[in-house]
N, C-alpha and C positions, 0 to 999 in steps of 0.2 A: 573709159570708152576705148574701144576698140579702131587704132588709126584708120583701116580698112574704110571703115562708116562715117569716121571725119566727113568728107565731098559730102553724102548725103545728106548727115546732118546742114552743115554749111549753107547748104543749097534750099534746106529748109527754111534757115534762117531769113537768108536771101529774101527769101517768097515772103515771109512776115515784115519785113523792115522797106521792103519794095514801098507802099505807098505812102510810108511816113519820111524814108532814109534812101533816096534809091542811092548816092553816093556809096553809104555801106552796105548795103544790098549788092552793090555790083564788086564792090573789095570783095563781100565773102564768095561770090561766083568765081571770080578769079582766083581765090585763094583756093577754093575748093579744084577750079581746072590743074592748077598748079602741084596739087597734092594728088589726083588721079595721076598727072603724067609723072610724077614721082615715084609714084606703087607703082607703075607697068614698065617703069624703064626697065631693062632687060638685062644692065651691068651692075648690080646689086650684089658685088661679092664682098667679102673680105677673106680676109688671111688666116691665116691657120695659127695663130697666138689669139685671132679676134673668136675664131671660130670656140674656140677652147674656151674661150671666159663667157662663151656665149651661150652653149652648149654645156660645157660643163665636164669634157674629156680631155685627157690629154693632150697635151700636144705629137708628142708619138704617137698616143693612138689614130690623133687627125691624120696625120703623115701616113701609116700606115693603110688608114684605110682609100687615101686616095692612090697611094700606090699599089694597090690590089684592084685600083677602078671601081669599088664598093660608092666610092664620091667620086662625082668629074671635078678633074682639074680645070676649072676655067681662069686659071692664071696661064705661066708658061712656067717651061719645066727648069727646077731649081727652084723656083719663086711661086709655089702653086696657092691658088684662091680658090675659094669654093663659095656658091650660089648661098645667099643667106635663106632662101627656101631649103636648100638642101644640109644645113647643119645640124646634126644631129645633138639634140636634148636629154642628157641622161634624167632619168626619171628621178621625180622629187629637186634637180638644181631649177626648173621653173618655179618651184616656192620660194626658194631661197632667193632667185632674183628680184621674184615680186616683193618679200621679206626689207631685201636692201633697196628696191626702190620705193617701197613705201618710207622709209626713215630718210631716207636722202627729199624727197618728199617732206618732208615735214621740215626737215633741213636749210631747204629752200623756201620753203614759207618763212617761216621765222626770218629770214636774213629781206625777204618784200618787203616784209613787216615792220622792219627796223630801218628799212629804209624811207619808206610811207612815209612811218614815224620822226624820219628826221626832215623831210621833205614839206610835212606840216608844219 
């Protein structure tokens, strides 16, 4: 699912759990307000070694293109950040992300699972 739609879904939920659960009905409302002002905050940068693994370019090349202005620096200078909207994705490293977060994913299940498991 797509984090963006998280609040809506949530808020769906909300509305169904309302007249059996309104305790968790009003968590997920909350959760949901809390994750809107999350996505709109406005300081959502990171760094240019984050931007790189993120993206998928080098590090030089990150550097370079914000010292041509191509990216705004919204760090300060020496130490420059760039908007995680504005990071640039070489084409094909979003499979590859998705690739390593699905096995990290499964990763993490198994280790719930063992946990569960020792918990019962």
């Amino acid at each position: 699912m797509i984090v963006s739609a998280l609040p809506a879904h949530w808020r769906s939920r909300a509305t169904e759990l309302a007249p059996y659960a309104p305790a968790a009905a009003q968590a997920f409302r909350d959760a949901a307000d809390q994750l809107d002002e999350a996505l709109q905050a406005p300081d959502d940068s990171v760094s240019i070694s984050e931007a790189a693994s993120l993206g998928g370019f080098s590090i030089d090349r990150l550097q370079k293109l914000v010292a041509n202005g191509r990216i705004a620096n919204v760090g300060r200078k020496g130490k420059p950040r760039i908007r995680r909207e504005d990071v640039p994705v070489k084409p094909g490293h979003a499979a590859k992300l998705r690739k390593l977060s699905t096995r990290a994913n499964i990763k993490a299940s198994g280790v719930v699972a063992s946990v569960i498991k020792e918990v019962q």
